[in-house]
Phi, psi and omega in degrees: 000156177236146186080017164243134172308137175278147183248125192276137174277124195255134162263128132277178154231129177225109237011077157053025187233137183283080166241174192250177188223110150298097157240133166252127194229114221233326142110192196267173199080035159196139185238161217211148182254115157206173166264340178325116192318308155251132191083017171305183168100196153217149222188159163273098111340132172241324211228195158209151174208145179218119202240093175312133161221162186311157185291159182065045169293139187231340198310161169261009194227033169325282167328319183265265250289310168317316196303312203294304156344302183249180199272055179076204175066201165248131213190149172259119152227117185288161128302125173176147175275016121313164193293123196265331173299320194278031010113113147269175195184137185206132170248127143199140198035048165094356128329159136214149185210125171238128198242157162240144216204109180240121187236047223232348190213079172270148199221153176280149186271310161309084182250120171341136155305115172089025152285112194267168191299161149286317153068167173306128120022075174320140166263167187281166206269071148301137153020172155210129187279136173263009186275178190264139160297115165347092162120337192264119169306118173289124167285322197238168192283015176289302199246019152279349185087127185154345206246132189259124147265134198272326198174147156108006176311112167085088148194119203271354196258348185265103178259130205271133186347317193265051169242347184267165190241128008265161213238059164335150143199204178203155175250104198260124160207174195254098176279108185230156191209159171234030165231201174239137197238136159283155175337271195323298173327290178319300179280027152240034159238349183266308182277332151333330200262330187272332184283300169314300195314305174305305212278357166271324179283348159272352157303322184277010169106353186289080162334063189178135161283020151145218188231158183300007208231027187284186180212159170222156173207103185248120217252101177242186181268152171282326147284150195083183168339130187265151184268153206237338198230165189222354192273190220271005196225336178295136163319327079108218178284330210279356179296272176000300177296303160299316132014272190310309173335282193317298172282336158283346179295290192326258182359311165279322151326294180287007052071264195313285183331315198292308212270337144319322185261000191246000000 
């Protein structure tokens, strides 16, 4: 993709699970819109990290635990128990949208009270196939060979994440634009991204708006002109939209495919 720093990939182990780390070290003149526990709001950003944790994550220090993660400064870090390596990316017209797409608890936003989701079927605790799918262009540098293991190389006890059952995740994405957006313009962009976002996942058959835990985060420049609207008719929101349309559609496929082998 261009004009976005490509993100380098990391393993830590943490309670004994081999998990990854996305950072885009995106440097200073862009500010950034996100939900994220850290660095949400909107604000000046340099960096973003979408950091896989164990499935059932409990900590009470989410926020000091991301922070600890990236590389200081100011920064957004999302969370989520998908393969993070396994990463789609759609560009148009100068739009990128990056998804990382955990689909194991899909949820309605609109729910009964006190019903809990139902979420998917444990798959049985097999392997997790790491190839790449026949026909499909590796999106992230995991399989260009290009990815830095930080820890757990060679440690027969640790095993990564996507071997455990039942397979929780969530969907995060990354949004960049190379222009500058005003406040309003930013959160009607947030809502572009949640929308596009719905309408891929019921093309791909998923009965749902997405999971109860996702997060977005959209990265513009801090100078020039400000763009005043973000929604789905805007020049734009309609990148945006498609941009998002895309890697999640692709993402959730490859979801299904992945979690079929596994």
């Amino acid at each position: 993709m261009t004009g976005v720093p490509r993100p380098s990939l990391t393993h830590r182990v943490e309670d004994g699970l081999r998990l990854g780390a996305l950072l885009w070290r995106f440097g200073p003149g862009w500010r950034m819109i996100s939900s994220a526990m850290l660095g949400g709001g909107i604000g000046h950003r340099e960096w973003v990290l979408n950091a896989q944790v164990a499935a059932g994550y409990s900590r009470m220090d989410p926020v000091e635990h991301m922070d600890a993660l990236g590389p200081g400064g100011a920064g957004v870090g999302m969370m989520t128990a998908a393969l993070v390596e396994r990463y789609a990316a759609a560009a148009d017209g100068g739009a990128e949208a990056v998804a990382t797409v955990g689909l194991g608890v899909p949820t309605w936003a609109a729910a009964p009270e006190g019903v809990p989701d139902p979420g998917l079927p444990a798959a049985p605790e097999t392997g997790q196939e790491s190839g790449q799918e026949p026909g499909r262009e590796a999106a992230g540098p995991a399989a260009s060979g290009t990815a830095r293991e930080a820890v757990g190389a060679g440690d027969v006890r640790v095993r990564d994440a996507g071997e455990c059952a039942p397979r929780p995740g969530t969907i995060n994405i990354l949004v960049v634009v190379p222009v500058a957006f005003s406040d309003p313009a930013l959160v009607n962009a947030v809502m572009t991204v949640t929308e596009a976002k719905t309408q891929a996942l019921l093309e791909a058959g998923f009965p749902c708006t997405g999971t109860a835990s996702d997060a977005v985060c959209v990265a513009v420049r801090e100078d020039g002109p400000a763009e005043a609207f973000g929604g789905p008719r805007s020049v734009w929101g309609a990148r945006i939209a498609r941009a998002v349309h895309r890697a999640v559609l692709d993402g959730a496929r490859d979801w299904r495919t992945w979690r079929a082998r596994t």
